[in-house]
Backbone bond lengths (Angstrom), bond angles and torsions (degrees), N, CA, C in turn:
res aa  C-N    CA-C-N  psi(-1)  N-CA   C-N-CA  omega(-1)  CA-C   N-CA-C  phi
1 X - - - 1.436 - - 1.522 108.02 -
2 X 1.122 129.22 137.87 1.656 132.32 -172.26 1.532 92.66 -143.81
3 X 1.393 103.98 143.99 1.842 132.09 -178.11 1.366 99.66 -90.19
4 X 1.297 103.67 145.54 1.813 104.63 169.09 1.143 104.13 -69.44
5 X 1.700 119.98 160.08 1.332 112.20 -179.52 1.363 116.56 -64.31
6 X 1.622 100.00 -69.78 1.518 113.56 172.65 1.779 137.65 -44.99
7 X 1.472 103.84 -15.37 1.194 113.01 -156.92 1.753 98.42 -72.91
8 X 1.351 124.52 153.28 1.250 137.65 -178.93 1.714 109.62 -78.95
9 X 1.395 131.61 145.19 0.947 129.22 -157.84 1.464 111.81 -95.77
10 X 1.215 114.11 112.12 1.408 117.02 -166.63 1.679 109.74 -50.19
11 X 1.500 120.41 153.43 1.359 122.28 173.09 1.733 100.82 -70.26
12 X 1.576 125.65 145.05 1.145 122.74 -175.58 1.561 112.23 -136.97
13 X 0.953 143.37 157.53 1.721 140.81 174.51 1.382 95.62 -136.87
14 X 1.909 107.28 149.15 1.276 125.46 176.15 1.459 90.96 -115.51
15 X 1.541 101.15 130.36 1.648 122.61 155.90 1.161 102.73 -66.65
16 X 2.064 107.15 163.36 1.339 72.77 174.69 2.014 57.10 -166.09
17 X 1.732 121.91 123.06 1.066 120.32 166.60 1.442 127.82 -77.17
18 X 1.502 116.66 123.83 1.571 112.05 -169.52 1.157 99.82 -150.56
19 X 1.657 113.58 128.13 1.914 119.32 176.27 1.231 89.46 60.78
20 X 1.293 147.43 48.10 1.510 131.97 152.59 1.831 112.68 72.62
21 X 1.029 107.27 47.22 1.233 100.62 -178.86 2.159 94.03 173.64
22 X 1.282 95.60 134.18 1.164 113.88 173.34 1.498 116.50 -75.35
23 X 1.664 101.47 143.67 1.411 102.34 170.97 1.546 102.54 -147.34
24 X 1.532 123.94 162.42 1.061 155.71 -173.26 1.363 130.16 -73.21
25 X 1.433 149.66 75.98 0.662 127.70 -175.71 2.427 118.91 -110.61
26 X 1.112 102.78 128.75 1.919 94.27 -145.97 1.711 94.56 -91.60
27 X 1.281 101.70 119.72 1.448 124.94 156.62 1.313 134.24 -16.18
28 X 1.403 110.38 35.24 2.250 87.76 -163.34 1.838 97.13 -87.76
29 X 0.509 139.47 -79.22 1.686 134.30 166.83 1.633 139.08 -75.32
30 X 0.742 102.99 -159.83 2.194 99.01 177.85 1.456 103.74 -68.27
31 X 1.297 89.47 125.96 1.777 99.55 172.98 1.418 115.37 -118.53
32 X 1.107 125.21 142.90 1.496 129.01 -172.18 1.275 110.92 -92.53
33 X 1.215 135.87 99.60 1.162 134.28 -141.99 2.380 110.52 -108.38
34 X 1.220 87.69 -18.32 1.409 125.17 163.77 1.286 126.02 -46.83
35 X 1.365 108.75 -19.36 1.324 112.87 -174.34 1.856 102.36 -149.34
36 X 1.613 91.74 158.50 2.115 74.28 -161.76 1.502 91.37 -122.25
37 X 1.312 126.72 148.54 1.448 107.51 -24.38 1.065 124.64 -89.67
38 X 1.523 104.66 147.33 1.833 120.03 -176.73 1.665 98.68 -18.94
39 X 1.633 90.25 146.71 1.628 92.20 172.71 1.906 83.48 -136.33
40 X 1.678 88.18 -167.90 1.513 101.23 -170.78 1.594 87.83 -102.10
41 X 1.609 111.29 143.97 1.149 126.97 163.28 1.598 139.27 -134.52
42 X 1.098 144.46 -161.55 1.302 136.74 -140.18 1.759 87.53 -147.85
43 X 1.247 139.72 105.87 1.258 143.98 171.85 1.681 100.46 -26.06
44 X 1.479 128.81 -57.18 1.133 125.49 -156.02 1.712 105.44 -63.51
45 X 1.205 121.60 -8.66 1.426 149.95 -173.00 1.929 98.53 -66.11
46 X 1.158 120.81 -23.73 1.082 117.03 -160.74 1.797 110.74 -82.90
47 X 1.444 106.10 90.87 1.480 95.11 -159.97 1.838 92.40 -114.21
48 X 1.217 126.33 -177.64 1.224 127.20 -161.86 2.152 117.92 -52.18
49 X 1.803 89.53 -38.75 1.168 96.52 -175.75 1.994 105.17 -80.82
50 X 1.061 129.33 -31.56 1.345 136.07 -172.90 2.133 118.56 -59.97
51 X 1.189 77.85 156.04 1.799 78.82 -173.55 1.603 105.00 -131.39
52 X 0.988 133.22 90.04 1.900 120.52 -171.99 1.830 102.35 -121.02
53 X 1.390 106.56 149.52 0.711 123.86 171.33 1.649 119.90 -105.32
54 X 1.494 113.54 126.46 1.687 120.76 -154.41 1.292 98.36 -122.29
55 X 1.231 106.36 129.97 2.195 108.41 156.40 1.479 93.26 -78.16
56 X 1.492 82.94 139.05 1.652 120.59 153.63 1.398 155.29 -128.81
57 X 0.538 134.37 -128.33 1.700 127.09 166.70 1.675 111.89 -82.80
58 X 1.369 108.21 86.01 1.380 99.24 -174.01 1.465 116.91 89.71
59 X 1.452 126.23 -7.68 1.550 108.01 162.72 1.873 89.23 179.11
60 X 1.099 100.49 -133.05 1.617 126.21 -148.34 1.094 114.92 -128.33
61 X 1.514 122.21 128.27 1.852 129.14 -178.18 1.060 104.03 -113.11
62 X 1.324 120.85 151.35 1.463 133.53 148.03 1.407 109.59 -118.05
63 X 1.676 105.73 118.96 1.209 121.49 -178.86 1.629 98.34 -116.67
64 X 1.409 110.70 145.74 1.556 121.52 -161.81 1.265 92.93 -137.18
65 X 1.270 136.39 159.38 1.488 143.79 -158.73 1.820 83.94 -135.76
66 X 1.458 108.24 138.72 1.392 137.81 -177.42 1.744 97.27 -42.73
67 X 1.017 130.12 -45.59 1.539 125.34 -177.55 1.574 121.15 -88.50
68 X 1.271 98.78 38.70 1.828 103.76 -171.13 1.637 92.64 -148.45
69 X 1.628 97.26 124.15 1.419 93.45 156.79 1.663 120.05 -99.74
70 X 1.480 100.39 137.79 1.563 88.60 -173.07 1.789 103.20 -147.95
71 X 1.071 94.54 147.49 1.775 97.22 -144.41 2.330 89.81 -128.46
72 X 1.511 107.15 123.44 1.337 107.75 -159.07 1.863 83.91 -117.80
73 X 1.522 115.65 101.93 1.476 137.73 170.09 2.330 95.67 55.56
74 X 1.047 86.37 69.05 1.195 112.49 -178.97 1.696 117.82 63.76
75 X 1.178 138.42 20.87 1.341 131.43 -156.00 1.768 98.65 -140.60
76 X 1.118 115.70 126.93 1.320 123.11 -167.85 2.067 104.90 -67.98
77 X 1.273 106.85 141.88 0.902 73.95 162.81 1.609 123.41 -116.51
78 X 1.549 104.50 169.23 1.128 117.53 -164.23 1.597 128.10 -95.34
79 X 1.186 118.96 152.71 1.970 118.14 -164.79 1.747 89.74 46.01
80 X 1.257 148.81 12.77 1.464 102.05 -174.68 1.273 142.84 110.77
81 X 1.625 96.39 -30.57 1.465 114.44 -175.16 2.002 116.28 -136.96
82 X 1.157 103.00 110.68 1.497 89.35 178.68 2.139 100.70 -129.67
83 X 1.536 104.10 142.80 1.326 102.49 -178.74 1.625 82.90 -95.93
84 X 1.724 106.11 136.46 1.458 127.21 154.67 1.296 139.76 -69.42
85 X 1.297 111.24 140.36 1.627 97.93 -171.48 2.152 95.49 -113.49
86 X 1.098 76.42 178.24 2.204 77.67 174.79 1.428 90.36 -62.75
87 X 1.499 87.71 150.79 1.581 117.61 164.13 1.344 115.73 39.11
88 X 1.415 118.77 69.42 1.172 148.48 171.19 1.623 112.72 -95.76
89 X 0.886 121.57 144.01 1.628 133.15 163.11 1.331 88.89 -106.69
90 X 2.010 98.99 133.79 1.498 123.07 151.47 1.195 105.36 -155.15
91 X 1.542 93.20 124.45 1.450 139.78 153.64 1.242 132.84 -54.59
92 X 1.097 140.09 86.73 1.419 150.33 178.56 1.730 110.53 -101.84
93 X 1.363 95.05 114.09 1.493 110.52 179.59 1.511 126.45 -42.07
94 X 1.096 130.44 67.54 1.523 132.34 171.95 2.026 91.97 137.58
95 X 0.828 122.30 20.63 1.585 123.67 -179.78 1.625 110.80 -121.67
96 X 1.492 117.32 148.42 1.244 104.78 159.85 1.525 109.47 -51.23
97 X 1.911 97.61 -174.13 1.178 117.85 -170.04 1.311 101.57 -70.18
98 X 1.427 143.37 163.72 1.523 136.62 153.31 1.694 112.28 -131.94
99 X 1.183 121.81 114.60 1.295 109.84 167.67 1.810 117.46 -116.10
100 X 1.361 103.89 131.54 0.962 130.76 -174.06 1.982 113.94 -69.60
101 X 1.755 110.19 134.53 1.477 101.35 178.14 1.309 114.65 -145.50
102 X 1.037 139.09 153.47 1.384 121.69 158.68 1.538 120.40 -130.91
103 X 1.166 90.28 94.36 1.924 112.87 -176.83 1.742 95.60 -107.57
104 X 1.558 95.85 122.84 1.269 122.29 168.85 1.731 118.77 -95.29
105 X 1.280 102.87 110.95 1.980 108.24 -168.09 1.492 90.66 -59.81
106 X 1.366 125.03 149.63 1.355 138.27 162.77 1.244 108.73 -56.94
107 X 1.536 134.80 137.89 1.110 136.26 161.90 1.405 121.39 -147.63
108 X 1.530 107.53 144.78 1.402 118.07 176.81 1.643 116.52 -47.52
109 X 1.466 143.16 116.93 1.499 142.41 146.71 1.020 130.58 -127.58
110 X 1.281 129.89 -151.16 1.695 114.49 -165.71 1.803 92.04 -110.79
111 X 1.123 120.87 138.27 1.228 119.53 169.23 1.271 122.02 -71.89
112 X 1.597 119.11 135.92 1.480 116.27 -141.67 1.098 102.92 -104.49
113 X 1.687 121.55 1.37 1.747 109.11 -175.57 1.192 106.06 117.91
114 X 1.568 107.99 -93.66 1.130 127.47 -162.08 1.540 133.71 74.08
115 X 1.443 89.88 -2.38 1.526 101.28 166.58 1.555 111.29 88.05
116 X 1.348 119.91 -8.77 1.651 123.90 -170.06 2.045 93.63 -147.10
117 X 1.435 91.72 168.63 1.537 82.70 -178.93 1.245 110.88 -108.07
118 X 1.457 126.95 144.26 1.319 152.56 177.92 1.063 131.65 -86.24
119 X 0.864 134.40 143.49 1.340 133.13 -174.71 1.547 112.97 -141.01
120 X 1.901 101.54 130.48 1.775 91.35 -179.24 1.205 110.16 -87.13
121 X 1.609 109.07 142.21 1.178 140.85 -175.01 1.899 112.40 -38.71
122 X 1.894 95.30 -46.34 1.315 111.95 -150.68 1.948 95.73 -80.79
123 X 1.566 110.86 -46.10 1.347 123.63 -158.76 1.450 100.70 -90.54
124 X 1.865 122.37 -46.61 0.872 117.37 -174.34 1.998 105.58 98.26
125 X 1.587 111.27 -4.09 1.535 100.67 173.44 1.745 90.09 -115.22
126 X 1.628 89.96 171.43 1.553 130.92 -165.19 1.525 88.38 -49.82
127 X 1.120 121.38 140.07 1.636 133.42 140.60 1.419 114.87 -65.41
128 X 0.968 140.54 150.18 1.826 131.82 -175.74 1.346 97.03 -144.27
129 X 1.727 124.34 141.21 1.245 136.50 -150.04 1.486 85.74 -75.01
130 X 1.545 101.78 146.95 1.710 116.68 161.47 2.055 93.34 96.02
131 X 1.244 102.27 -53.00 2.047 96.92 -170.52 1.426 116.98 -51.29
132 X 1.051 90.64 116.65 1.876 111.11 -179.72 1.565 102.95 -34.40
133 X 1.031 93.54 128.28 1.791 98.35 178.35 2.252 104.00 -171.44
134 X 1.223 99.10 158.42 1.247 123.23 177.02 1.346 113.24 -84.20
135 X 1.221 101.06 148.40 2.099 121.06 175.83 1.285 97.97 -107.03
136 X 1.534 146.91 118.18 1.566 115.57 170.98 1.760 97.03 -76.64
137 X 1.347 78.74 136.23 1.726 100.44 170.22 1.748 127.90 -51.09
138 X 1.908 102.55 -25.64 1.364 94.58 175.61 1.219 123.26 -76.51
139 X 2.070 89.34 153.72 2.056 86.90 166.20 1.291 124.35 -65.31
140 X 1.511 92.43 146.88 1.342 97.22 -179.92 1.572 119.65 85.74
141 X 1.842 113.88 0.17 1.531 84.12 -161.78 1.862 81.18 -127.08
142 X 1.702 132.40 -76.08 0.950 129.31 142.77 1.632 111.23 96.25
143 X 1.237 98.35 16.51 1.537 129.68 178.40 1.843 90.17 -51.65
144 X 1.188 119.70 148.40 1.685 131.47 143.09 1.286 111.26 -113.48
145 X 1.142 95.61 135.93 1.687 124.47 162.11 1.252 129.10 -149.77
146 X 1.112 91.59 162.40 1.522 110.59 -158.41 2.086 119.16 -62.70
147 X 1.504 100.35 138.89 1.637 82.00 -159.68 1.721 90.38 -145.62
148 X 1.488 141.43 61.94 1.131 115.28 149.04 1.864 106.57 -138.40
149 X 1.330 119.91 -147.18 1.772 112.71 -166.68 1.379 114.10 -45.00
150 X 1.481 114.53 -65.08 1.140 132.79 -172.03 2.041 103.19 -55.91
151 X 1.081 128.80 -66.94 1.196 124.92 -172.63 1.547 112.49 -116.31
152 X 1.402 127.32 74.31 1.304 137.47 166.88 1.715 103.34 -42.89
153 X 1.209 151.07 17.31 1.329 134.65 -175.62 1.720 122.79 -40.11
154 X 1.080 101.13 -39.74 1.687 116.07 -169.73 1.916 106.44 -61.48
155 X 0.828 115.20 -44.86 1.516 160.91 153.40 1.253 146.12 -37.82
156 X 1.484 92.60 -41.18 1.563 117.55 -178.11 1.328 137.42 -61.33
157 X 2.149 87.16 -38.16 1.876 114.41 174.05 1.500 97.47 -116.39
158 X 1.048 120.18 171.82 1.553 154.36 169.13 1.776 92.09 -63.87
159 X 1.264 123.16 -49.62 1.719 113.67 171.68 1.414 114.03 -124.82
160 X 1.364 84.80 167.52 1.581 105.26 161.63 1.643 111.78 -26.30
161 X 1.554 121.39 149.69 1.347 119.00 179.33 1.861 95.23 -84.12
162 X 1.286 119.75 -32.54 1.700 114.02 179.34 1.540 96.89 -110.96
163 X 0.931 152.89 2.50 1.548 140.89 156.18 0.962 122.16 -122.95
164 X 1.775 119.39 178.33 1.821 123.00 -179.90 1.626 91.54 -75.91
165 X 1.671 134.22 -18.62 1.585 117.47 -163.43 1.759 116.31 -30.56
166 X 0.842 110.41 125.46 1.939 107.87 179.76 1.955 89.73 -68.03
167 X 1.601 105.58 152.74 1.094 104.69 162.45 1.557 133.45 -120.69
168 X 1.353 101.64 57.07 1.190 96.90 159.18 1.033 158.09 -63.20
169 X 1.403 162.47 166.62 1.240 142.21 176.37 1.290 114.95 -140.12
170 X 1.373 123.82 45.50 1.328 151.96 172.10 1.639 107.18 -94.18
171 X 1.210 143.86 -19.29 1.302 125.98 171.35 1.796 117.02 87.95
172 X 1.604 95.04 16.28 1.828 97.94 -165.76 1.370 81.86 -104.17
173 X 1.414 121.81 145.59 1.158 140.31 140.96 2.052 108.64 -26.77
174 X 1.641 103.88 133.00 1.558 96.01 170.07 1.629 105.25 -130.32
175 X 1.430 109.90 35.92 1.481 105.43 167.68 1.641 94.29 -153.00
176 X 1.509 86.35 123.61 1.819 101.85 168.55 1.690 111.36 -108.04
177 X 1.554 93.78 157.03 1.735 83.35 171.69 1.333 121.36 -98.03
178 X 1.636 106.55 39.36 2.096 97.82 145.19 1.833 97.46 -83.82
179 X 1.031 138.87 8.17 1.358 130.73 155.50 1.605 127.12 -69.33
180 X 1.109 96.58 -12.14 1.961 106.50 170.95 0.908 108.17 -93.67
């Protein structure tokens, strides 16, 4: 699997099972994933025994240090280095389970154009460059619509106008892993 170069590094959260019940911990830089619970770490940190997870060009590494076995949705990984995709299981030898995601919360911004004209999904009128409006966050789906007084569209239903995405705009995660 290889990251685009250019591409921006998706926002990501580590699961992380504890007392029977999952919890959250959110991605903004290198996390040391090696030790529980994950802490924040320093790339140069990556010494034989260590396991961290790094943004990169376009997404997310798992780098494993030679004295750790660590196994990404059953498959060991290999040299050391594996780029992650959503909703991965990884296994770290003597750690709970951890599965890896990258769900982006919906949020209000200015609609960027895009250079062609748009149309919201929900209303059916033009998007116009700069008017506050929503991206839905799911893969694959990535619809904009419209989101401030005058035209709540984003908002309007419980989902997405082309997907199940819930639309909230609270910033909570809407996929846990009792869904695997």
């Amino acid at each position: 699997m290889t990251a685009p170069a250019s591409a921006p590094v998706p926002p990501a959260q580590l699961w992380m099972r504890a007392d029977d019940e999952w919890a959250v911990l959110p991605a903004s830089g290198a996390l040391d994933v090696g030790v529980a619970p994950p802490r924040a770490a320093a790339a140069a940190d990556a010494g034989p025994g260590r396991v961290l997870l790094l943004p990169g060009a376009g997404g997310w590494a798992l780098v494993a240090g030679a004295r750790r076995r660590v196994r990404v949705d059953g498959l060991a990984v290999g040299l050391g280095l594996r780029w992650l995709a959503d909703r991965e299981l990884v296994v770290v030898e003597g750690l709970p389970a951890l599965v890896f995601a990258t769900e982006a919360p919906a949020r209000v911004e200015p609609f960027p154009g895009l250079g062609r004209a748009v149309d919201c999904p929900r209303c059916r009128q033009p998007l116009r460059n700069g008017a506050p409006a929503v991206r839905c966050p799911a893969p694959g789906c990535g619809l904009w619509h419209h989101q401030d007084e005058e035209l709540s569209c984003w908002s309007y239903a419980g989902t997405c106008a082309g997907c199940p995405q819930p639309t909230a705009l609270d910033g909570a995660p809407r996929w846990t892993p009792e869904e695997l």
